[in-house]
C-alpha positions in Angstrom: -81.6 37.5 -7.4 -81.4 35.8 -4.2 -78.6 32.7 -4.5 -79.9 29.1 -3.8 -79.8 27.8 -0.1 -76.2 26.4 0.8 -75.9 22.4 0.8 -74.6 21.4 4.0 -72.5 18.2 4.2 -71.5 16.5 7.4 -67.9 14.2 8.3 -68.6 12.1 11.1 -71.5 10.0 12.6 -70.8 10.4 16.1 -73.6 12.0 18.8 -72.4 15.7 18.1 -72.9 15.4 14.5 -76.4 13.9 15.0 -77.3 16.9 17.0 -76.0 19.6 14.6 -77.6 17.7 11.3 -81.0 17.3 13.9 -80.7 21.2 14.6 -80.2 22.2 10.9 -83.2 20.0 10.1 -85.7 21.1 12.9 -84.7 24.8 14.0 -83.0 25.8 10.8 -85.2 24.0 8.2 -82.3 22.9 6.1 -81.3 19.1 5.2 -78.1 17.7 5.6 -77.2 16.8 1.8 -74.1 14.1 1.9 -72.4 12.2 5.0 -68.9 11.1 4.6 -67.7 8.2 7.2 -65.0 5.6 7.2 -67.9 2.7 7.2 -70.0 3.3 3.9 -72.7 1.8 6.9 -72.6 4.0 9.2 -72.8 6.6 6.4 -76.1 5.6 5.2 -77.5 4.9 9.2 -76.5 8.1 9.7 -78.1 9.5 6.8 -81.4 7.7 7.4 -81.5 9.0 10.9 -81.2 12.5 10.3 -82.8 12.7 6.9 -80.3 12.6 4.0 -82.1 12.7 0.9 -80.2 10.6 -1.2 -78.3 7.4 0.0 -75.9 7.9 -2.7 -74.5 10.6 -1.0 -73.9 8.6 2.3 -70.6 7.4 1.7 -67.2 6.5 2.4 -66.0 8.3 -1.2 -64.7 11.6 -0.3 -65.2 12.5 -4.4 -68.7 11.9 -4.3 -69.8 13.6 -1.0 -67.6 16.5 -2.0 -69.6 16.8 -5.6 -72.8 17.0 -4.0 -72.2 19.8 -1.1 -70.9 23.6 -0.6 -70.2 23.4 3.3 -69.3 20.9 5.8 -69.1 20.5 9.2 -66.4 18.8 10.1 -67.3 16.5 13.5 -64.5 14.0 13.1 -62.2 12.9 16.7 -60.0 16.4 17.7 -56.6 14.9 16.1 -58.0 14.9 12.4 -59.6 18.1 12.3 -57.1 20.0 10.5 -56.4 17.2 7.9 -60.1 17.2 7.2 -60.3 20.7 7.3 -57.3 20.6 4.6 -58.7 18.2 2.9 -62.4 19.7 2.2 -60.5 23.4 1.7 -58.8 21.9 -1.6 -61.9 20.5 -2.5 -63.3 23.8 -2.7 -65.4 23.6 0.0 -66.2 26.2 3.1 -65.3 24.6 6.4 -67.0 24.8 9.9 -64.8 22.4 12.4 -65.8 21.4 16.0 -63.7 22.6 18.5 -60.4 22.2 19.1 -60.3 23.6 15.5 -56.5 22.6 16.3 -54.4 21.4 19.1 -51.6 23.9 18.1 -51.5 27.4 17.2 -49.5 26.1 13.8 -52.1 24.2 12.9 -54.7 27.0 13.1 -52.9 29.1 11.0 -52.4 25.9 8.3 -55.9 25.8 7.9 -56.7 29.8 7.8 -54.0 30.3 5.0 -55.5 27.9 3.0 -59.1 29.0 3.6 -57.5 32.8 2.6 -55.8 31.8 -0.6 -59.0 29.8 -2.2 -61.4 32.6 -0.7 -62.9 29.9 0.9 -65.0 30.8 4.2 -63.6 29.1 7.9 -64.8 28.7 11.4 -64.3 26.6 14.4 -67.3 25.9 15.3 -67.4 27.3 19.1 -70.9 27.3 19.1 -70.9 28.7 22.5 -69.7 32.5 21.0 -73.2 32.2 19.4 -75.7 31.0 22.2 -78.0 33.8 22.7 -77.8 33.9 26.6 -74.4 33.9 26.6 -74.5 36.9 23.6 -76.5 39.1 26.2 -74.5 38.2 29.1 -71.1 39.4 27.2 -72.9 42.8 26.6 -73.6 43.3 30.7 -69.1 43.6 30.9 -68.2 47.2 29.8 -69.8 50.8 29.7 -68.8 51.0 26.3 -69.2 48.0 23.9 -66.5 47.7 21.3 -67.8 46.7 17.7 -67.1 43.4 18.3 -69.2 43.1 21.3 -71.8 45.0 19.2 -71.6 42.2 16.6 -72.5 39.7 19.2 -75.3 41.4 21.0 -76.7 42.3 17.1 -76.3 38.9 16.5 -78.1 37.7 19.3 -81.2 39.8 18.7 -81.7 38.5 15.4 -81.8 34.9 16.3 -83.9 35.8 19.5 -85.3 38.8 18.8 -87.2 39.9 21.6 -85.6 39.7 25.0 -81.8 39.7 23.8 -82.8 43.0 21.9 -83.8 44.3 25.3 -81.3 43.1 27.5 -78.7 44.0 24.7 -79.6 47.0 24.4 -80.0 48.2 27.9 -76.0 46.7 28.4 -74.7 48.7 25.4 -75.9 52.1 27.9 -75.2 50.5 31.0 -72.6 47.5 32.0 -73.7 46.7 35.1 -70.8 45.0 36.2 -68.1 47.7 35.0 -64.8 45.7 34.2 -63.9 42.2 34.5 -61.6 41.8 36.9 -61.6 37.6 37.4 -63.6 34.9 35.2 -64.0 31.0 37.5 -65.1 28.3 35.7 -66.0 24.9 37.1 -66.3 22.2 33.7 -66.9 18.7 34.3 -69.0 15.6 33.9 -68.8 11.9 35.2 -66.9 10.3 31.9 -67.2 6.6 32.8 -69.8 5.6 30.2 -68.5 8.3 28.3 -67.3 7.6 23.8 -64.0 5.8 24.2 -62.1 8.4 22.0 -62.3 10.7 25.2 -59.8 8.3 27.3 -57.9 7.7 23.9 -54.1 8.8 24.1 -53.9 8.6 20.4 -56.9 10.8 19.8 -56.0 14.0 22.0 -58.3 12.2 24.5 -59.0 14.0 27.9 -60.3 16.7 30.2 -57.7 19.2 28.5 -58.0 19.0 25.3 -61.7 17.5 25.4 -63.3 21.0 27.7 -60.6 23.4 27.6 -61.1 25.5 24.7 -64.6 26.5 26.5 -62.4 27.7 29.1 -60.1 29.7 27.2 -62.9 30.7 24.7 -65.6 31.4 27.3 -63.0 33.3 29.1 -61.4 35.3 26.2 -64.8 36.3 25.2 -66.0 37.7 28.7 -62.8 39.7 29.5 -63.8 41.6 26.3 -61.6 40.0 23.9 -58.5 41.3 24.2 -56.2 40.9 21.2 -52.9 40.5 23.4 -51.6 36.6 23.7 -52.7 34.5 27.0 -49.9 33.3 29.3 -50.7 30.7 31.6 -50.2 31.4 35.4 -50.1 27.6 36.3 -51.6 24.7 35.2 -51.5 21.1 36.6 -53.0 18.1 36.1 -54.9 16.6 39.1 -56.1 13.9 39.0 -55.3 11.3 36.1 -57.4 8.4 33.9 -56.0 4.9 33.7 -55.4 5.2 30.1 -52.9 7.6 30.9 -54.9 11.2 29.9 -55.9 13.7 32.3 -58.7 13.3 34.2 -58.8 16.6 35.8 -56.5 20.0 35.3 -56.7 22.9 37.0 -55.2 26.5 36.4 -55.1 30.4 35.3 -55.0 32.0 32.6 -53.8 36.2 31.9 -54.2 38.3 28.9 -51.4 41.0 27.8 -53.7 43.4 27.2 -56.5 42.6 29.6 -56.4 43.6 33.7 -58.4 40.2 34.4 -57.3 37.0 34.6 -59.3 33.4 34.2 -58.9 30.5 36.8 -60.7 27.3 35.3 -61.0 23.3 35.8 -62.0 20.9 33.6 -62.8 17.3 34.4 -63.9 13.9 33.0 -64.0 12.5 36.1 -67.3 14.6 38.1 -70.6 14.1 37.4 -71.2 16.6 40.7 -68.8 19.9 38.7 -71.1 23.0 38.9 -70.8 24.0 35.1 -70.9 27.2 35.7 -69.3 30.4 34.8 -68.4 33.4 37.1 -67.7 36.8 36.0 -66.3 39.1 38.8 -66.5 42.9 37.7 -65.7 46.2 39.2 -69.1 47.0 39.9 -70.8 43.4 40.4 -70.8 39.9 39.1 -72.1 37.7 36.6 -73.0 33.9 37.0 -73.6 32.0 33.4 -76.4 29.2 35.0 -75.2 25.6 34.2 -74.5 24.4 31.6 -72.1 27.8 30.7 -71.8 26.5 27.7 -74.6 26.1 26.5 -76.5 28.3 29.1 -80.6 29.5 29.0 -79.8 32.0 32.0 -77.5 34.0 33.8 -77.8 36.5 36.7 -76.6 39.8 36.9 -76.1 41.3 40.5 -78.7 38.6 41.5 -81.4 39.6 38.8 -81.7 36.3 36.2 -82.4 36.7 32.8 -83.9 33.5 30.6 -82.6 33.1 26.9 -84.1 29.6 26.3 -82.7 27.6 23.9 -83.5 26.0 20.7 -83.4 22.8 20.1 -79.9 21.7 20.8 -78.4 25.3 20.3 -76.0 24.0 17.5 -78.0 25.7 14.5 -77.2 29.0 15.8 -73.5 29.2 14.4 -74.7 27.6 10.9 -76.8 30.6 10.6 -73.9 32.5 11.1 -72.1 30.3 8.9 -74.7 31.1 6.0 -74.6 34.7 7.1 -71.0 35.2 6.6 -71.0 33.0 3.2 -74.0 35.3 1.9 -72.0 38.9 2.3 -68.9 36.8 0.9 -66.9 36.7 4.2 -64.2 34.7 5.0 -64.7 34.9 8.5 -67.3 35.4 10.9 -66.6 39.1 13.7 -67.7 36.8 16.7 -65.0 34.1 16.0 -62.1 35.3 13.8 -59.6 33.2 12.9 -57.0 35.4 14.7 -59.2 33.6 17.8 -58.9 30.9 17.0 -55.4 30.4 16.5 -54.9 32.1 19.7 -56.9 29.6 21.6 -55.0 26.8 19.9 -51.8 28.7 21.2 -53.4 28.8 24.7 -54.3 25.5 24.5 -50.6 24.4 23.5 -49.2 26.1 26.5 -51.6 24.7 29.4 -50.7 21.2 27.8 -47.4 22.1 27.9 -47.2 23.2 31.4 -49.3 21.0 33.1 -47.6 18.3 31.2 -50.1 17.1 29.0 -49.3 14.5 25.6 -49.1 16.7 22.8 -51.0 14.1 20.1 -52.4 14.8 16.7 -52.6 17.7 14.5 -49.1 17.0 12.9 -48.8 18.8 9.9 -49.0 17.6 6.0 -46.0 16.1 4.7 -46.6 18.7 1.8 -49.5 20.1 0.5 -51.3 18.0 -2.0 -51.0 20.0 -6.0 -54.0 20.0 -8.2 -52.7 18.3 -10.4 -52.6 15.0 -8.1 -56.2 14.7 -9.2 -54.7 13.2 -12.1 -52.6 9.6 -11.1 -51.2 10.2 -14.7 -49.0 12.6 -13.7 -47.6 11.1 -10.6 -44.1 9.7 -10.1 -44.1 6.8 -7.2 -40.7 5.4 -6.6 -40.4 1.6 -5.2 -37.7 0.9 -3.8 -36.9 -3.2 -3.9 -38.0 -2.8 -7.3 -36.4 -6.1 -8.3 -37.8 -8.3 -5.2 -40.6 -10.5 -5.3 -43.0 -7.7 -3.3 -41.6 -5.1 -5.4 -42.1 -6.3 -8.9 -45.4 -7.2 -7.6 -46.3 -3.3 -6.5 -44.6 -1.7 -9.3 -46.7 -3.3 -11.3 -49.8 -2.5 -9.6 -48.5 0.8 -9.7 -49.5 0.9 -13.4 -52.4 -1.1 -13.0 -54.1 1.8 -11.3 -53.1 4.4 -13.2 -49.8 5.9 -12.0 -47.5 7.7 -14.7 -44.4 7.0 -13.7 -42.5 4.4 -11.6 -39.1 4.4 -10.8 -37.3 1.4 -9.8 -34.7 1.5 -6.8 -32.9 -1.5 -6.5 -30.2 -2.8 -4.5 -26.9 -0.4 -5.3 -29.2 2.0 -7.2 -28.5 5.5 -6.1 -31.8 7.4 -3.7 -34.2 9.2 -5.6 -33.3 12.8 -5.1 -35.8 15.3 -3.7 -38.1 17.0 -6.1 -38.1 13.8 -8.5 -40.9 11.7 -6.8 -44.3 12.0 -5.7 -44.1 9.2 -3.1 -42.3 6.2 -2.6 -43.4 2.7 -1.7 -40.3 1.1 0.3 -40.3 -2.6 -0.3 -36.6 -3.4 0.2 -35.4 -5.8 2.4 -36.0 -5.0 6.3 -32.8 -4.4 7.7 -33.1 -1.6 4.5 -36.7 0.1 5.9 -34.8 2.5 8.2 -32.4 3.9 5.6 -35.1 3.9 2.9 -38.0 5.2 4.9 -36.3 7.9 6.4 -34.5 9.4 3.0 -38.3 9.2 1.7 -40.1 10.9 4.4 -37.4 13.4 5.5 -35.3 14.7 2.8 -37.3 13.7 -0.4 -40.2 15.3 1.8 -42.9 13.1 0.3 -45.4 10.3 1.8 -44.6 6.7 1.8 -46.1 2.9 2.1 -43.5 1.3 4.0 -44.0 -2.6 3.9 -44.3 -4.3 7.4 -42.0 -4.1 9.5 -41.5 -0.5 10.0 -37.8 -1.1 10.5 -35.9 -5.0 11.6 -35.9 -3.7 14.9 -37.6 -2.5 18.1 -35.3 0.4 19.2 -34.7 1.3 15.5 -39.2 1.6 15.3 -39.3 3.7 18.2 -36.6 6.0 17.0 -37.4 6.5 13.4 -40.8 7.0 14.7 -39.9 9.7 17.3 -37.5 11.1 14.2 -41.0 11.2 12.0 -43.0 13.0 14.7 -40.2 15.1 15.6 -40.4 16.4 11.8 -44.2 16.3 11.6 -44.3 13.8 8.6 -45.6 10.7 11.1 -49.2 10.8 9.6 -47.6 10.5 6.0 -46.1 7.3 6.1 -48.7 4.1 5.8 -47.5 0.7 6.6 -48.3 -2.5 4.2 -50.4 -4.2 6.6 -52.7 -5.4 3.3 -55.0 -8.1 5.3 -56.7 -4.9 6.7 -57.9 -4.4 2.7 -58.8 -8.2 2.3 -62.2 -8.7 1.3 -63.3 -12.1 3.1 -61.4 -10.3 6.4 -63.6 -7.1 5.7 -66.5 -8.8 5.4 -66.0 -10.8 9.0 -64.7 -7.3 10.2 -68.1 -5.8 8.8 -70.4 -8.9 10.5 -68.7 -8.6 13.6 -70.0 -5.2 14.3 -73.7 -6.5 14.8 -73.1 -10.1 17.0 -71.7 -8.3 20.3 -68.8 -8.0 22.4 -65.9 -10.4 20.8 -65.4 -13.3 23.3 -62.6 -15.7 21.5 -60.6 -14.8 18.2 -58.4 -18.0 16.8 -55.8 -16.3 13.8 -54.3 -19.8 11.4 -51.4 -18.7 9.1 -49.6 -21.8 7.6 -46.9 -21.4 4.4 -47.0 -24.1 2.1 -43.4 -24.1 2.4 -40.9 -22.8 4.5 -38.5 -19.6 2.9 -35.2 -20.5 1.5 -32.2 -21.0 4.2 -30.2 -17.9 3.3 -33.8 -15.5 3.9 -34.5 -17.8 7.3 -30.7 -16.9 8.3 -31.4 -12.8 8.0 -34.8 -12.9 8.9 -34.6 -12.5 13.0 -37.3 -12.6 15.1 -39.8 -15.3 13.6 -42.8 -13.4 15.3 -41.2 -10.2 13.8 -41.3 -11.3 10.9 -44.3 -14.0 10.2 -46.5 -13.3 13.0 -46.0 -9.2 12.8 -49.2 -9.4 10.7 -50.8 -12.0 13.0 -51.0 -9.1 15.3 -52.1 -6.5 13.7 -55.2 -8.2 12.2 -55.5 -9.4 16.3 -55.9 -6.3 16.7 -58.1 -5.1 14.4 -60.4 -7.5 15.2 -60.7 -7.6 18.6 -61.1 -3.7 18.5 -59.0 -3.4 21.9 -55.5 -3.7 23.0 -54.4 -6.8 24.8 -52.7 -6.4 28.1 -50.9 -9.6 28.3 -48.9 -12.2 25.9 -47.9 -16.2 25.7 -45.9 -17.3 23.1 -44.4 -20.9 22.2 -41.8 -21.4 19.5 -40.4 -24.7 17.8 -36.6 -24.9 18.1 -36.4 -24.7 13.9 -38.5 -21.4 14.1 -41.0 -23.2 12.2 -44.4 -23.0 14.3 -45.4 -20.6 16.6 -48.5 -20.8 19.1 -49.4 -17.0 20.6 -52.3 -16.0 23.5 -53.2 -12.4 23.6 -55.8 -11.3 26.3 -57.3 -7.8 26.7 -58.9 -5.9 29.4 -62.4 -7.2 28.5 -61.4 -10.9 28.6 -62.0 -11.6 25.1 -58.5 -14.3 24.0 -57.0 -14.1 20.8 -55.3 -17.3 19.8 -52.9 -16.7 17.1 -51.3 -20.0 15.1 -48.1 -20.5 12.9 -46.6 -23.0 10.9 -43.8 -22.6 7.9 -44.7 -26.1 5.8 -48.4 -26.6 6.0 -49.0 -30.3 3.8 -52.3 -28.6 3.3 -51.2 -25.3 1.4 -51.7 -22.2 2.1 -53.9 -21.7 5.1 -55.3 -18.5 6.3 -58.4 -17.9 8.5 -59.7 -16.3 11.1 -63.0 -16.9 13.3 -64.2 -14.9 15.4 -66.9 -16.0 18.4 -69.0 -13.1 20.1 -71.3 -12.7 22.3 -74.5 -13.3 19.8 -72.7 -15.5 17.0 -70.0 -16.1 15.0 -68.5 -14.9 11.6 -65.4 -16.1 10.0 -63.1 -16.2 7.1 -62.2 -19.2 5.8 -59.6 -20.2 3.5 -58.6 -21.3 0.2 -59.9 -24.4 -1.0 -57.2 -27.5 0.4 -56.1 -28.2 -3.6 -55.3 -24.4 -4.4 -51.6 -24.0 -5.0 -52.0 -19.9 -4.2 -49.2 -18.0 -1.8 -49.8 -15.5 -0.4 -49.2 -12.7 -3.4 -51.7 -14.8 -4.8 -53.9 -15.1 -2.1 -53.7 -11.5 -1.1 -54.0 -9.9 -4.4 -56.9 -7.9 -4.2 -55.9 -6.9 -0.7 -52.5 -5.4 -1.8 -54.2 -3.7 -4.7 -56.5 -2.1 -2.6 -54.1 -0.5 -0.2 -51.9 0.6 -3.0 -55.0 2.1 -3.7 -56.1 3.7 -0.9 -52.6 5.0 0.1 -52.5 7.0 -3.7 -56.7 8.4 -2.9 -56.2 8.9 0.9 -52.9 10.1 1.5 -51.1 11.1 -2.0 -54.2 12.5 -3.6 -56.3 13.4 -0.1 -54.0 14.5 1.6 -55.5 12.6 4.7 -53.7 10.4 7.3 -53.4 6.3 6.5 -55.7 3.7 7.5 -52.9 2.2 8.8 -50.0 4.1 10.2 -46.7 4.1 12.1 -49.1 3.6 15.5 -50.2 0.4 13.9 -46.8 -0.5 12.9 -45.0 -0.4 16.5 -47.8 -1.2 18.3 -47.7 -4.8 16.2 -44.0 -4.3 16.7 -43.9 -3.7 20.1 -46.1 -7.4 20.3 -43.7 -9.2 18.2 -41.3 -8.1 20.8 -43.3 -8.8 23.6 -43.5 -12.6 22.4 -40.0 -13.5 22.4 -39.7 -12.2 25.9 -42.8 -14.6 26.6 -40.8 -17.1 24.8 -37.3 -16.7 26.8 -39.3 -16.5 30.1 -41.7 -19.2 29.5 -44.8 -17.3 30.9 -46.9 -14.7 30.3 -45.9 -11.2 29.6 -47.4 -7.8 30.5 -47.5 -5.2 27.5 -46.3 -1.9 28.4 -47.7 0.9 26.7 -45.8 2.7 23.4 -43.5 5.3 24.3 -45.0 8.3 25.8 -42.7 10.4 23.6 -43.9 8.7 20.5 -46.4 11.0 19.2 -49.4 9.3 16.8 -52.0 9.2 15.6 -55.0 7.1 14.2 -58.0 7.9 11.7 -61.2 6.8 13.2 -64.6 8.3 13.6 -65.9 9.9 16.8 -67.7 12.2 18.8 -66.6 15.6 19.8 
């Protein structure tokens, strides 16, 4: 009996999704069935675009997408594929992820040992090793075609029968160009309008790791796959992007076990690049027509030879995908995972040599047990149990289902390792440090650390450095809760359609100042009041600011702050400690086509701000336990989020000691982060 057609589920609503879930649907004729996003709305835009059945299944709910699939393609920005990957593995699903599968060779194997313990079928989805002109040009390198090479010109006859069958077959006798003795490849294109993610720092952003697994791929591939490890010749980087990524490298590439070698540039930065691949033999040459990539012709020895392409050529590899899955393969011949993690080790090493940012694909604090499906059976410690914060989460800890909570309090000894699940570290600041890095790095297990990361500047960049260094940065979330507030959600949400942000005005006033002895340990009044002023700045502006004022009253009891960013939008952030009015929290935002806002309590309410905030910090309890504990994904809001607002606060009481305005300097190179957003690969 023949099985029922595989349902195909897509992560990510950016342009290379569209095009794969367009390709399915027109050259394939199969449906995307679910579409998992961030934004339930882009979800269900997505979904109506491309044809998703059912809007219930255009979601933000990794659960319910999940339940109604059997493979995904994974199209999510380069630092979360293995997460994802991970993630949709333990959900019993077969994985194809868009290249870089991983930006280290560890993190290719992460995902291929999971995808061989659940029998579960893998691929990075180079689509390139698939493209039928490319399939036939592979089979014009050596007299005698191993099987592999076989596979691929096989492989390339059955998706275009006619021509590659003749060409292919002709090669297998023949190879016209004997051995390959040099590959050159010219990549580029003019990046200036290009997705923002590909300038990103934080989101493996670049020429490098945006183009170069082509290179290495493309490469590997015409040098007849050799099984040996590459070793990079030289690398450098060129020419560079403001943001700090590489705008152009350059170098070469050699094989152990191959007598060629590969000399290759890649660049964001020329729309005039020849995208084109050159194959010097023995006996001739090869020239893959632009794009290489993607090519519909190449010339052997000056003869050209069309393959043209269908549709966008991204349906090609989800045949194979369904081929493999069929005969109950793991992996597909024409991109093993051995590949794979060999171009993630190649990839590693250009970085490293050409001195490239090594950002993202940090590994899982721990792998996430079955049995976390179940908040019954977890054990959260929180530690400042006794505080006014930490009553308050231990007992929204129960609320939403969690077994067991263990208290910490002041004197109480740490929670050894094995006894806890995760911890929420609500203790007093100067405490964060101790508490944060006993959780993370010798209880080995994820934590919400409430804001501030640490009581300290220098003390944030080095426990951050610590957590990279260990590869536990992506497990620790920080309690930034306004990000979960509804009313600042739904102004987040209206903002999206009204345009470019033009003026942002923050309003945070106490009904009452803190007692003396908590004003005497507290510090810096912008780290600790205005810490969250910042991040929501950010947040809704959706940029960085580039430059800071700050005012401060002599009793530390109001503060006035002016953030501007590169596009010229002004955030104006205001503080007071005893508001006659209440409790006073709002923020409007004015755009280019409107305004949205969100407004506060009503003047007679006699809320705080547990009270004020209580859906908010129930919510990113929430998510925390479903995204990080149970997921095993990376926070909504990190450590990156934590220094950056951190790295404001400090930023301000320069402004305020100088009396003028104050340039931001980036984050530490050295730091290495990472956020969760959507993209485009």
């Amino acid at each position: 009996m023949k099985p029922p057609p595989l349902r195909w589920g897509v992560i990510g609503t950016g342009v290379i999704a569209s095009q794969f879930a367009e390709d399915l649907r027109s050259q394939h004729g199969v449906c995307v069935q679910a579409v998992l996003s961030r934004d339930e709305k882009r979800a269900r835009e997505f979904g109506a675009r491309v044809g998703v059945a059912s809007e219930e299944f255009c979601t933000n709910d990794f659960a319910g997408f999940a339940s109604a699939i059997d493979v995904v393609y994974i199209a999510t920005p380069h630092t979360d594929h293995v997460d994802d990957a991970l993630r949709c593995l333990r959900a019993g699903l077969h994985v194809l992820v868009e290249k870089p599968l991983a930006l280290t060779a560890e993190g290719a194997a992460a995902v291929f040992a999971e995808a061989s313990s659940r029998r579960l079928f893998a691929m990075e989805a180079m689509w390139t090793r698939f493209i039928p002109g490319l399939c036939a040009a592979k089979c014009h390198v050596a007299p005698r075609p191993s099987a592999s090479h076989q596979h691929a010109c096989s492989l390339s006859i059955r998706l275009f029968p006619l021509a590659a069958f003749v060409e292919a077959s002709a090669a297998a006798q023949r190879g016209e160009i004997g051995r390959v003795q040099h590959i050159r490849i010219d990549h580029g294109f003019d990046g200036s309008s290009a997705p923002p993610r590909l300038t990103d720092p934080q989101l493996a952003g670049g020429a490098w790791w945006d183009l170069g697994s082509y290179s290495i791929s493309c490469s590997h591939a015409m040098l007849g796959r050799p099984r040996g490890e590459a070793s990079v010749v030289c690398a450098a980087v060129t020419e560079q992007h403001t943001t700090g990524v590489d705008a152009t490298t350059e170098g070469e590439l050699s094989f152990t076990d191959a007598s060629g070698s590969a000399s290759f540039r890649v660049s964001l930065a020329d729309g005039a690049a020849k995208n084109t691949l050159v194959a010097i033999g023995s006996e001739g040459s090869i020239v893959i027509h632009a794009p290489f990539h993607h090519p519909s012709a190449f010339s052997v020895n000056g003869t050209r030879h069309v393959f043209p392409l269908r549709g966008h050529g991204l349906w090609y590899q989800a045949a194979e995908v369904e081929r493999c899955i069929a005969r109950g393969e793991l992996q597909s011949p024409s991109c093993t995972w051995d590949e794979s993690r060999r171009w993630a080790s190649a990839l590693e090493q250009v970085a490293a040599k050409a001195g490239i940012a090594a950002v993202g694909s940090i590994k899982r604090i721990k792998e996430t047990p079955a049995s976390y499906t179940d908040r019954s059976a977890l054990r959260v410690a929180v530690l400042g149990a006794k505080g006014r914060i930490g009553s308050m989460h231990a007992a929204t800890l129960k609320a939403i289902g969690v077994g067991t909570v263990v208290g910490v309090d002041v004197g109480d000894p740490l929670p050894e390792k094995g006894s806890i699940d995760a911890a929420v570290v609500s203790s007093w600041s100067s405490a964060h440090e101790q508490h944060v890095r006993h959780c993370a790095l010798v209880c080995g297990v994820p934590v919400f650390c409430e804001k501030p990361l640490t009581d300290g500047w220098e003390s944030s960049v080095a426990l951050a450095k610590d957590l990279a260094q260990a590869g536990v940065i992506q497990c620790v979330q920080i309690g930034f809760q306004r990000r979960f507030d509804p009313p600042l959600v739904r102004a987040a949400a209206a903002k999206a359609s009204l345009g470019a942000v033009r003026t942002l005005r923050i309003d945070s006033r106490d009904p009452q100042p803190p007692p003396p002895t908590y004003m005497a340990q507290m510090g810096s009044h912008f780290y600790d009041m205005t810490i969250h002023d910042f991040d929501e700045a950010r947040w809704l502006l959706g940029e960085e600011p580039t430059s800071i004022k700050a005012s401060l009253s002599p009793d530390k009891m109001r503060a006035h702050v002016e953030l501007t960013c590169p596009s010229g939008a002004v955030a104006t952030i205001v503080n007071d400690r005893c508001c006659s009015l209440g409790y006073d929290q709002r923020a409007e935002i004015f755009c280019d086509k409107g305004r949205c806002a969100s407004d506060s309590l009503p003047a007679d309410s006699n809320a705080f701000f547990l009270e004020r905030y209580a859906e908010a910090y129930k919510a990113s309890l929430d998510d925390f336990l479903s995204r990080v504990v149970q997921g095993g994904a990376v926070p909504r809001v990190g450590v990156y989020d934590g220094l950056y607002a951190a790295l404001l606060a400090r930023c301000a009481d320069e402004a305020v000691k100088s009396g003028g305005s104050v340039n931001i300097p980036p984050l530490p190179d050295d730091v290495i982060v990472a956020q969760d957003q959507d993209g485009n690969n």
